[in-house]
C-alpha positions in Angstrom: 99.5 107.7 86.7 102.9 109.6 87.7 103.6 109.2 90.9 106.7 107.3 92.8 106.5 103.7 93.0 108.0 103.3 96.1 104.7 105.3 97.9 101.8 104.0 95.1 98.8 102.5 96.8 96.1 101.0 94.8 92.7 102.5 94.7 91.0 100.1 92.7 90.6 97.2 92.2 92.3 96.1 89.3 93.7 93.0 88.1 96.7 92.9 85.9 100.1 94.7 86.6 103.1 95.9 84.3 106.0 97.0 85.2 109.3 97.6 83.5 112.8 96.7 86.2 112.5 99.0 89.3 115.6 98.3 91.8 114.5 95.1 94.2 113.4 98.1 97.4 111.1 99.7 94.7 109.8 96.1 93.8 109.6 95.0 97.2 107.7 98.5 99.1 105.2 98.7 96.4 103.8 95.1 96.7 104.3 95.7 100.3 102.0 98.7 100.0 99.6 96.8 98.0 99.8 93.0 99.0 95.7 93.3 100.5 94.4 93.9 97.4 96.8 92.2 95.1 95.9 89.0 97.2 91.8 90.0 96.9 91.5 90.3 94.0 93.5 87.5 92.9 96.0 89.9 91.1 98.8 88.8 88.5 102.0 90.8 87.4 103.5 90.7 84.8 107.3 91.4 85.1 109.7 92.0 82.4 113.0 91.8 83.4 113.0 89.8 86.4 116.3 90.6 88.2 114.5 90.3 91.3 111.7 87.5 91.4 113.4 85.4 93.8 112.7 88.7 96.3 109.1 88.7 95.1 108.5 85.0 95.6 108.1 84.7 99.5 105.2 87.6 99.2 103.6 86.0 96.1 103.7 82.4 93.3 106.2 83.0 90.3 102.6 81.2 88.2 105.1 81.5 85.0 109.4 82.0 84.0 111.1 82.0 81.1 114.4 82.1 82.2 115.6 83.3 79.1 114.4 86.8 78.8 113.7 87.1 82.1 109.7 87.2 81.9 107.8 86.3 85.1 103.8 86.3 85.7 103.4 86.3 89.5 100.1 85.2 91.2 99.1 87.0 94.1 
């Protein structure tokens, strides 16, 4: 899919996410966008370097870190 992450709505229901650094307001607006379903479904992300998990945390669970390359799965 190419579209702009900052407007991207899920439209299935799908259950693992990948994504590669967006800036913290792209991070934030598209879990905003999709939090329903991420939380339905039971969703986890998969986030390669983390430089904003601590943003992410209040919407979601960091279920993994390694603080050494900056790996996070998130549990929604």
């Amino acid at each position: 899919i190419n579209c702009d992450a900052l407007d991207f709505k899920i439209n299935q229901k799908v259950c693992i996410f990948m994504f590669n650094p967006f800036g913290c307001k792209t991070v934030l607006n598209f879990i905003k966008n999709n939090i329903s379903l991420l939380k339905n479904s039971h969703s986890f992300l998969l986030y390669a370097n983390d430089c904003c998990i601590n943003e992410i945390s209040d919407l979601s669970n960091v279920y993994k870190r390694d603080s050494i390359y900056n790996l996070s799965i998130v549990k929604f």
